[in-house]
PyMOL Python script that loads the backbone (N, CA, C, O; Angstrom):
from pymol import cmd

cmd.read_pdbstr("""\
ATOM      1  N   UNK A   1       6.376 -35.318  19.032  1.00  0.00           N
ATOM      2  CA  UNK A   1       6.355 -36.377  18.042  1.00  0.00           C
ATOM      3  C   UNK A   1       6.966 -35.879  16.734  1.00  0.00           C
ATOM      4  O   UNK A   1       6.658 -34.789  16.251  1.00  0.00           O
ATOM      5  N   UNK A   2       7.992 -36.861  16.088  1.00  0.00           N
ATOM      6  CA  UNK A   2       8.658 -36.341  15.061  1.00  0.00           C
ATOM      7  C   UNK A   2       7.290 -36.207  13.735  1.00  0.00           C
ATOM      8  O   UNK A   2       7.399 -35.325  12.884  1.00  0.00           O
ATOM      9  N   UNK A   3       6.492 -36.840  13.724  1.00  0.00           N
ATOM     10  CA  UNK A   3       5.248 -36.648  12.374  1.00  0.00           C
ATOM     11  C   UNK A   3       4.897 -35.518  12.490  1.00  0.00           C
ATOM     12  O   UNK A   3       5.052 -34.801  11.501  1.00  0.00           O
ATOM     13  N   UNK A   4       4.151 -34.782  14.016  1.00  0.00           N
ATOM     14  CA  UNK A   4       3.879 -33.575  14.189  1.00  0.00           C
ATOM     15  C   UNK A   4       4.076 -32.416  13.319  1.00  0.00           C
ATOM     16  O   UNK A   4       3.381 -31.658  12.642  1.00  0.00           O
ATOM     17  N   UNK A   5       6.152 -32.710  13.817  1.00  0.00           N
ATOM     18  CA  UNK A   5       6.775 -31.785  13.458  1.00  0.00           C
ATOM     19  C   UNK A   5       6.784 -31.512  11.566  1.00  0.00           C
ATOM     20  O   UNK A   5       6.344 -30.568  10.910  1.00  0.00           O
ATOM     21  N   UNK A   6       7.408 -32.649  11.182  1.00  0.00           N
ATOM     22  CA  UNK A   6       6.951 -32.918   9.513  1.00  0.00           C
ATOM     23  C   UNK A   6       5.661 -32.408   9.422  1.00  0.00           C
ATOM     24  O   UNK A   6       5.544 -32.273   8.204  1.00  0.00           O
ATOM     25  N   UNK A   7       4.724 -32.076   9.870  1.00  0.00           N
ATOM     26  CA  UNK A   7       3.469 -31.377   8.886  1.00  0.00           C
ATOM     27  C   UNK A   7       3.418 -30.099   9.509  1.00  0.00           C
ATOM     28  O   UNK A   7       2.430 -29.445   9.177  1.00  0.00           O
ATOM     29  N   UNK A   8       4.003 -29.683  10.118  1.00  0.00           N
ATOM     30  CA  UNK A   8       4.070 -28.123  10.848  1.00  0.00           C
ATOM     31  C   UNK A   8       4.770 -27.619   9.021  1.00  0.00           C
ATOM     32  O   UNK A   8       5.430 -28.441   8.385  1.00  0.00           O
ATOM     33  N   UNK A   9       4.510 -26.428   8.542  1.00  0.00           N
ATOM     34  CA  UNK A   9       4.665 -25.439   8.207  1.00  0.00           C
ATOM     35  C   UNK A   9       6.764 -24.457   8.468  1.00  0.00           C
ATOM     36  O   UNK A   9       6.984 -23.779   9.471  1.00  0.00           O
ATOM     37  N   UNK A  10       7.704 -24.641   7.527  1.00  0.00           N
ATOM     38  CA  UNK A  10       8.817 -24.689   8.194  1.00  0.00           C
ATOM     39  C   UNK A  10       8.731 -23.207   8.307  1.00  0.00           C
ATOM     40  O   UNK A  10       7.901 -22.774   7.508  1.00  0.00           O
ATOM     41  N   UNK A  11       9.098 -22.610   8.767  1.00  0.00           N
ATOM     42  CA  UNK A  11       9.346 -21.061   8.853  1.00  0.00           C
ATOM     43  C   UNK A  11      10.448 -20.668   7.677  1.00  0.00           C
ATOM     44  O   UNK A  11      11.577 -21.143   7.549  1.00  0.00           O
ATOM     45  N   UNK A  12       9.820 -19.697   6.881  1.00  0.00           N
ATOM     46  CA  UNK A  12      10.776 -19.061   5.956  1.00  0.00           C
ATOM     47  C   UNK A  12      12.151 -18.974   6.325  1.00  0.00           C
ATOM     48  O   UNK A  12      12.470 -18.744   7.491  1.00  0.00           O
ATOM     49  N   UNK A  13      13.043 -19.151   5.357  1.00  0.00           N
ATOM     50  CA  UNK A  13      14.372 -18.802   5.763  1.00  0.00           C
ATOM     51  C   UNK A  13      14.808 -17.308   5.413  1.00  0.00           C
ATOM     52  O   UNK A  13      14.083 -16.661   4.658  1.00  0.00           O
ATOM     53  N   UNK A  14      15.767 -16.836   5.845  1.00  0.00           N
ATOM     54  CA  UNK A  14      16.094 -15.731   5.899  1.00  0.00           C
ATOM     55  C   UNK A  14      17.049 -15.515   5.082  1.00  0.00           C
ATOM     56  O   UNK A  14      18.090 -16.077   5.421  1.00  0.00           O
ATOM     57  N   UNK A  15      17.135 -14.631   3.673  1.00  0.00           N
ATOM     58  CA  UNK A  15      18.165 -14.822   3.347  1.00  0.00           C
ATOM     59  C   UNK A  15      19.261 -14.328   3.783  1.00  0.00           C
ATOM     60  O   UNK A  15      19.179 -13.385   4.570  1.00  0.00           O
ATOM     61  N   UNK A  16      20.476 -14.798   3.417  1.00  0.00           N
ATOM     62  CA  UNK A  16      21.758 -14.893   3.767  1.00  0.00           C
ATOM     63  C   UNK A  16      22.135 -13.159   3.667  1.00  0.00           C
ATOM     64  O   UNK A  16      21.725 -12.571   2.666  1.00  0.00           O
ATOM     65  N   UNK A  17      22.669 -12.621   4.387  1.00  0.00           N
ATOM     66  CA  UNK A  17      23.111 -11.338   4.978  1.00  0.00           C
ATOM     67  C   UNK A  17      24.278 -11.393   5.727  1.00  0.00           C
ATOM     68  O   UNK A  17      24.254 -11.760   6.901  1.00  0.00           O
ATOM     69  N   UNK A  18      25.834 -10.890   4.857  1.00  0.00           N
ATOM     70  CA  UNK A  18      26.603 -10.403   6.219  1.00  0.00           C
ATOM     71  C   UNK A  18      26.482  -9.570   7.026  1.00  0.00           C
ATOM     72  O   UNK A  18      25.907  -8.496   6.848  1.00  0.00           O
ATOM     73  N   UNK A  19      27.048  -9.974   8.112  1.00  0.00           N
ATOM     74  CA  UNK A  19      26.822  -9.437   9.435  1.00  0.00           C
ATOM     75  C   UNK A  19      25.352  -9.757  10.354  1.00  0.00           C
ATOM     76  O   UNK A  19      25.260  -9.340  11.509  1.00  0.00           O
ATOM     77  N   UNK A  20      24.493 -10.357   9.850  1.00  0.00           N
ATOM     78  CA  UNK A  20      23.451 -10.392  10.599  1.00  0.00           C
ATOM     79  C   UNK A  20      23.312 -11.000  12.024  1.00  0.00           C
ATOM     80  O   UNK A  20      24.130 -11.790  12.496  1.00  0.00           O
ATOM     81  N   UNK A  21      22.699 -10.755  12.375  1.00  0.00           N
ATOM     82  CA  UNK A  21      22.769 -11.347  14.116  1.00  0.00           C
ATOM     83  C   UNK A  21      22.650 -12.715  13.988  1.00  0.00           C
ATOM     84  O   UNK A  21      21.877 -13.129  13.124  1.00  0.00           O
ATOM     85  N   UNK A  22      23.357 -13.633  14.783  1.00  0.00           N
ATOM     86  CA  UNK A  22      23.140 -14.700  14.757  1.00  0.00           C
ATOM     87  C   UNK A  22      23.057 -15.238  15.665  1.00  0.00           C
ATOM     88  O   UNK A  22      23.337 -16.436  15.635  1.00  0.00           O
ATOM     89  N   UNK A  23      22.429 -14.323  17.532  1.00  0.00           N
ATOM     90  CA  UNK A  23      22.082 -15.413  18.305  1.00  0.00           C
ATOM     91  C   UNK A  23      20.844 -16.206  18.221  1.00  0.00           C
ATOM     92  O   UNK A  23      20.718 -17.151  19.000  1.00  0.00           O
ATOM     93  N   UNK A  24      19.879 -15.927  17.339  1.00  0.00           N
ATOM     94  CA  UNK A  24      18.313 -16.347  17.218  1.00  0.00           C
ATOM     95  C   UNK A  24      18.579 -17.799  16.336  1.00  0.00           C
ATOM     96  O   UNK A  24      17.669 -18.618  16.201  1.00  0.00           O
ATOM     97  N   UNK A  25      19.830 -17.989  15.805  1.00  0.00           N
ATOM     98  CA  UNK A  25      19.829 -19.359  14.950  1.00  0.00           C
ATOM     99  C   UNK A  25      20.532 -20.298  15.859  1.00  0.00           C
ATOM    100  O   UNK A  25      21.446 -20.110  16.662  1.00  0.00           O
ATOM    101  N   UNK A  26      19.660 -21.687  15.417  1.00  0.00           N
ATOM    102  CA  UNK A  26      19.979 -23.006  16.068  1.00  0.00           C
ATOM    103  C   UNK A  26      21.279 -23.261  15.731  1.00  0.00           C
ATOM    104  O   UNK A  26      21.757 -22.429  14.961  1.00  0.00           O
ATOM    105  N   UNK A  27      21.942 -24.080  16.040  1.00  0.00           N
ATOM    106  CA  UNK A  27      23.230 -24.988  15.942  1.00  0.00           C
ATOM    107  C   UNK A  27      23.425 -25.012  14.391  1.00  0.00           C
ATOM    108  O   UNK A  27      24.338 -24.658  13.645  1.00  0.00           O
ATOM    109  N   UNK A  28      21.623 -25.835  14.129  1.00  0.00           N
ATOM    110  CA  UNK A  28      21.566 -26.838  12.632  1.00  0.00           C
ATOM    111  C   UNK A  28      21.250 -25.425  11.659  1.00  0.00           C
ATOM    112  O   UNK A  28      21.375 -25.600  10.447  1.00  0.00           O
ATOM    113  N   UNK A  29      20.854 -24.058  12.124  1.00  0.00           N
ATOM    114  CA  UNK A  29      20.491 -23.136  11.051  1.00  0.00           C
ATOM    115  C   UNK A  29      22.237 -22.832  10.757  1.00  0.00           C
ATOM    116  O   UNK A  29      22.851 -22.627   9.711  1.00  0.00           O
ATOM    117  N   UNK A  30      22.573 -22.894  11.847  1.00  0.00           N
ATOM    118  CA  UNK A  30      24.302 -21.665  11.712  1.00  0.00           C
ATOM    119  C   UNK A  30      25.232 -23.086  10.644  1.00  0.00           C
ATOM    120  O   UNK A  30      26.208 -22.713   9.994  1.00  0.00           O
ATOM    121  N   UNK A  31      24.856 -24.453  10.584  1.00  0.00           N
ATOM    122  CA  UNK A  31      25.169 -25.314   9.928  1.00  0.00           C
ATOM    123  C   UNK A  31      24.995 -25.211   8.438  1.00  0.00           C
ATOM    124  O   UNK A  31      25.706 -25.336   7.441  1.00  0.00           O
ATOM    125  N   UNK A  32      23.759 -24.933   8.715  1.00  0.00           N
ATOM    126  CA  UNK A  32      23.247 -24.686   7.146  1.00  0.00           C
ATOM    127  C   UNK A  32      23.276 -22.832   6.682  1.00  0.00           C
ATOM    128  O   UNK A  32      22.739 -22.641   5.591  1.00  0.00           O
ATOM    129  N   UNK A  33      23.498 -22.303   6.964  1.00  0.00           N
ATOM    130  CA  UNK A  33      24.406 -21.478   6.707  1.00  0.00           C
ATOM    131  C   UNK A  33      25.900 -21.141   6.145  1.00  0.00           C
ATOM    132  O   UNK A  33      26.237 -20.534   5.129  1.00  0.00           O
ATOM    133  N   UNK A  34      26.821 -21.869   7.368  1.00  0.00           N
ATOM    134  CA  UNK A  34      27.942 -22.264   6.526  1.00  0.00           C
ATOM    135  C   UNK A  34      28.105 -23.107   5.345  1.00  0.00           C
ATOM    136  O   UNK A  34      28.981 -22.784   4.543  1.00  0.00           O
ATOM    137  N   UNK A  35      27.347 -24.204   5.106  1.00  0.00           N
ATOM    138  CA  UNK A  35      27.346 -24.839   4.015  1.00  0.00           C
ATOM    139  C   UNK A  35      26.891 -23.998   2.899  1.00  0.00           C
ATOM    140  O   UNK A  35      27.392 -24.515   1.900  1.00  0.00           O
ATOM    141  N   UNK A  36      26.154 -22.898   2.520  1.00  0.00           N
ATOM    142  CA  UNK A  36      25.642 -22.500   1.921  1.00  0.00           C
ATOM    143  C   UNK A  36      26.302 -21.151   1.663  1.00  0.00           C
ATOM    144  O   UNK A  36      26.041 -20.580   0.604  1.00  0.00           O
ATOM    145  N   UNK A  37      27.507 -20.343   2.933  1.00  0.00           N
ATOM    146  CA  UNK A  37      28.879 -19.706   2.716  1.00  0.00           C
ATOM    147  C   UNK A  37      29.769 -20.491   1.546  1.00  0.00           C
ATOM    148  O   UNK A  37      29.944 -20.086   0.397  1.00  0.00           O
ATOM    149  N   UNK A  38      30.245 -21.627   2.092  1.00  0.00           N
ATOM    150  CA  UNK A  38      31.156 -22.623   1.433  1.00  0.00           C
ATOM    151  C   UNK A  38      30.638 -22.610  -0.323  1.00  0.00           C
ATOM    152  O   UNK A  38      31.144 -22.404  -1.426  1.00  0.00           O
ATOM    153  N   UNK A  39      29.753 -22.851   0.071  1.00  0.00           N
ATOM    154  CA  UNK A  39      29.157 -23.198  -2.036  1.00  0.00           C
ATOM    155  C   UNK A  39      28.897 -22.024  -2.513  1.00  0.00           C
ATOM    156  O   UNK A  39      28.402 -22.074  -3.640  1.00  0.00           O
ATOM    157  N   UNK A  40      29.059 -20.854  -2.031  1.00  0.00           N
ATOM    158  CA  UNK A  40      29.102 -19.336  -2.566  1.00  0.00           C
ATOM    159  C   UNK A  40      30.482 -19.470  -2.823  1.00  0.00           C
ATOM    160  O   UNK A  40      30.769 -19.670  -4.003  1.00  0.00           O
ATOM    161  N   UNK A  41      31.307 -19.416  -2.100  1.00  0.00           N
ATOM    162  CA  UNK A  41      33.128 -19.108  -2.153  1.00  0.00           C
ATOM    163  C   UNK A  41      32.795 -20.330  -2.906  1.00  0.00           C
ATOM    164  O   UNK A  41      31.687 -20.090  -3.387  1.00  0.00           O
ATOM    165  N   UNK A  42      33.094 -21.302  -3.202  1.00  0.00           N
ATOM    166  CA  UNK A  42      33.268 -22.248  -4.312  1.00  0.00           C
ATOM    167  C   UNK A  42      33.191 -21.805  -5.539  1.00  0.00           C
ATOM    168  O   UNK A  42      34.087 -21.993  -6.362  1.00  0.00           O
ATOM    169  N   UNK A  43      31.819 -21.000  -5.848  1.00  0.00           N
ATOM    170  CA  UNK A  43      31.503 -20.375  -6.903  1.00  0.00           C
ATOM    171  C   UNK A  43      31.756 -19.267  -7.394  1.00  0.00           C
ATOM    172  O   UNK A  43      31.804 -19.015  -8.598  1.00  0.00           O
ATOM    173  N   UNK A  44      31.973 -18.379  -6.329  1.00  0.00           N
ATOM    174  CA  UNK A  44      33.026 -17.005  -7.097  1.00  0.00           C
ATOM    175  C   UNK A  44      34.459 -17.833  -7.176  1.00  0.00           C
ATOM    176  O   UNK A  44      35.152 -16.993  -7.750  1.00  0.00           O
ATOM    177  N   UNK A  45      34.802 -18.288  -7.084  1.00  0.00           N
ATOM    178  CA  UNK A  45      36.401 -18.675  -7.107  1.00  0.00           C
ATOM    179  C   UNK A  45      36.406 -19.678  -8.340  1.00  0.00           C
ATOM    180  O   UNK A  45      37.513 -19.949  -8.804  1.00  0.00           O
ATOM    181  N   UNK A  46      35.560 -20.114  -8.776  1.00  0.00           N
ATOM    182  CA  UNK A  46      35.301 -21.172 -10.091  1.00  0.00           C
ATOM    183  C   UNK A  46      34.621 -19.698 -11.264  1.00  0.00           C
ATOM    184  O   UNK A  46      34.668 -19.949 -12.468  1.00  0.00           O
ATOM    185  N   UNK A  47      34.229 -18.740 -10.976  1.00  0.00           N
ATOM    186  CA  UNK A  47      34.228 -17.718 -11.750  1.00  0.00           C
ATOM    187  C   UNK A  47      34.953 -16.455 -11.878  1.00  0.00           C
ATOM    188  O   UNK A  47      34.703 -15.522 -12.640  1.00  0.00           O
ATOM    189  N   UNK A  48      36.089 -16.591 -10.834  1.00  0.00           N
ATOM    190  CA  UNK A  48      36.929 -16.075 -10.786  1.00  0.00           C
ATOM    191  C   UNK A  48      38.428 -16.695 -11.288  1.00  0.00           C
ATOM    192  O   UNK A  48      39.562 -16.221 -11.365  1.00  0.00           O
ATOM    193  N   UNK A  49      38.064 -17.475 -11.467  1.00  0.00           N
ATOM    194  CA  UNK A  49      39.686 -18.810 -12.054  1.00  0.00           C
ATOM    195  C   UNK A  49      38.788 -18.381 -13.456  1.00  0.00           C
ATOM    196  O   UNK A  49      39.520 -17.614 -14.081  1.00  0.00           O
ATOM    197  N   UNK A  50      37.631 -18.547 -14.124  1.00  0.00           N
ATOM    198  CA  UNK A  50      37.140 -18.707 -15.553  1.00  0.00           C
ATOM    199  C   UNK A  50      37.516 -17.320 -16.040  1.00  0.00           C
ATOM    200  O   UNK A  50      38.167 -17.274 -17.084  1.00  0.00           O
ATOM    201  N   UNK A  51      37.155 -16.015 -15.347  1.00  0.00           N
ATOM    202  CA  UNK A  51      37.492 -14.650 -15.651  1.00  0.00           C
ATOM    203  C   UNK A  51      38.923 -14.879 -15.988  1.00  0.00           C
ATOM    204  O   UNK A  51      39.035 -14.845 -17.213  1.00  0.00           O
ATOM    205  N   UNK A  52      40.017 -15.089 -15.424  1.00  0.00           N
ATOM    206  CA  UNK A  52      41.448 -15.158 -15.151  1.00  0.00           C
ATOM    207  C   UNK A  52      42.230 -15.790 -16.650  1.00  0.00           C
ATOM    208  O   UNK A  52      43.123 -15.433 -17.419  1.00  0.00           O
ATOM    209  N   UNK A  53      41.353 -16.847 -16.508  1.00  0.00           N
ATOM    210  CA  UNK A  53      42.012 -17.606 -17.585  1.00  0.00           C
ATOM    211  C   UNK A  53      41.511 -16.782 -18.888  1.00  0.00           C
ATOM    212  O   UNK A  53      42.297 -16.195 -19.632  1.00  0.00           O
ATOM    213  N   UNK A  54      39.882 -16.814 -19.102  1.00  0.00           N
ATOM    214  CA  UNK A  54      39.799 -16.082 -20.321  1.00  0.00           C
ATOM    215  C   UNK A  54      40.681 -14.452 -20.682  1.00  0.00           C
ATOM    216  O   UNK A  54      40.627 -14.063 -21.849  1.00  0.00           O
ATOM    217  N   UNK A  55      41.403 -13.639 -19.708  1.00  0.00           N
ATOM    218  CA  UNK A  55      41.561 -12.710 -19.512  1.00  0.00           C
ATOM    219  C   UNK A  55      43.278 -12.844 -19.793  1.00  0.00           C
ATOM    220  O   UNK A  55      43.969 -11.893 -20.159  1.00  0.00           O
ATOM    221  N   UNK A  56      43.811 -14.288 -19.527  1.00  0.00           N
ATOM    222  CA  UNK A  56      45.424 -14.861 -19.922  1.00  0.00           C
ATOM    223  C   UNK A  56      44.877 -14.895 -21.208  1.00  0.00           C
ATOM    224  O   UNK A  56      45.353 -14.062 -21.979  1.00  0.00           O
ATOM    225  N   UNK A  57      44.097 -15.557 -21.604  1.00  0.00           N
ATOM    226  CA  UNK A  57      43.771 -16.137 -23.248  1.00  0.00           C
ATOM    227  C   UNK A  57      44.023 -15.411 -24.098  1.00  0.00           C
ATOM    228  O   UNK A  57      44.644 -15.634 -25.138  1.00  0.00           O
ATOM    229  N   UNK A  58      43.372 -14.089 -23.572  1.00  0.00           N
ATOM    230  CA  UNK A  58      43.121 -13.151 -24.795  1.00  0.00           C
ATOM    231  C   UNK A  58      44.268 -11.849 -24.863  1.00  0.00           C
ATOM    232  O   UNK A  58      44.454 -10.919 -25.647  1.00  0.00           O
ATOM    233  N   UNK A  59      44.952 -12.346 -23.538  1.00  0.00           N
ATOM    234  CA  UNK A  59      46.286 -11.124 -23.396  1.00  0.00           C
ATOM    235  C   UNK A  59      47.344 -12.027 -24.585  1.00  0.00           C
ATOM    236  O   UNK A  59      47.875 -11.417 -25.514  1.00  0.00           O
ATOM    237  N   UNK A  60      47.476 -13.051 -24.448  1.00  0.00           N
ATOM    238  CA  UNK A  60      48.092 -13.823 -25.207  1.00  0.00           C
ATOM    239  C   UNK A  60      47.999 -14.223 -26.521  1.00  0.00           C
ATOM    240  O   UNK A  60      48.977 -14.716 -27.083  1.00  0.00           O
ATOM    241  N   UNK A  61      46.808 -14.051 -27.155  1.00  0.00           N
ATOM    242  CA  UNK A  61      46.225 -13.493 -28.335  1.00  0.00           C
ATOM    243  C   UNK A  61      46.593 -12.665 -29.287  1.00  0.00           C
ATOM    244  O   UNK A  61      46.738 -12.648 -30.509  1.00  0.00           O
ATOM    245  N   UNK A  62      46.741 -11.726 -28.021  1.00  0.00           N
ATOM    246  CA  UNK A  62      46.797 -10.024 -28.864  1.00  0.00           C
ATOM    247  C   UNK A  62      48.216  -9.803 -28.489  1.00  0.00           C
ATOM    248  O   UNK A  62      48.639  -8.718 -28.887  1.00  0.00           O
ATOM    249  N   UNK A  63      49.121 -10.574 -27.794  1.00  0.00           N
ATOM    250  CA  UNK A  63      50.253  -9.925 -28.088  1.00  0.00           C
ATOM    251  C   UNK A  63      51.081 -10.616 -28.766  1.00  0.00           C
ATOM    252  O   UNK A  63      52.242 -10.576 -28.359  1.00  0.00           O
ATOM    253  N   UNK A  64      50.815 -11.396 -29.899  1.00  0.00           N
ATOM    254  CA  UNK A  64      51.121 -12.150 -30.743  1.00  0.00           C
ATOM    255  C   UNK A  64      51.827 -11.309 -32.201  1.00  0.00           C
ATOM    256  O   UNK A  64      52.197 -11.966 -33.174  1.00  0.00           O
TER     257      UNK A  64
END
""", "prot")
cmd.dss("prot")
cmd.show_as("cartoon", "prot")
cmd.util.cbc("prot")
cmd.orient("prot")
């Protein structure tokens, strides 16, 4: 019964580790996993474009 399941207790998640084994995860864990890869690389690369630019800014600054 899906209610059952809703009041069961979810099992901790594991945090995220490369390389870790991944035959013990479901379909929907290895799902939510990648989604949660994806919005990491989103975010170094949106703080890696911000490093870049401030780092043009200030080369351009100083060689004025």
């Amino acid at each position: 019964m899906k209610d059952d399941d809703e009041n069961q207790p979810r099992r901790p998640r594991a945090p995220l580790e490369i390389g870790q084994p991944l035959d013990l995860l479901s379909v929907a864990e290895i799902d939510e996993r990648i989604a949660a890869l994806r919005a990491e690389i989103a975010r170094l690369e949106a703080a890696r474009a911000a490093k870049c630019a401030a780092g043009a800014a200030a080369e351009a600054f100083f060689k004025k």
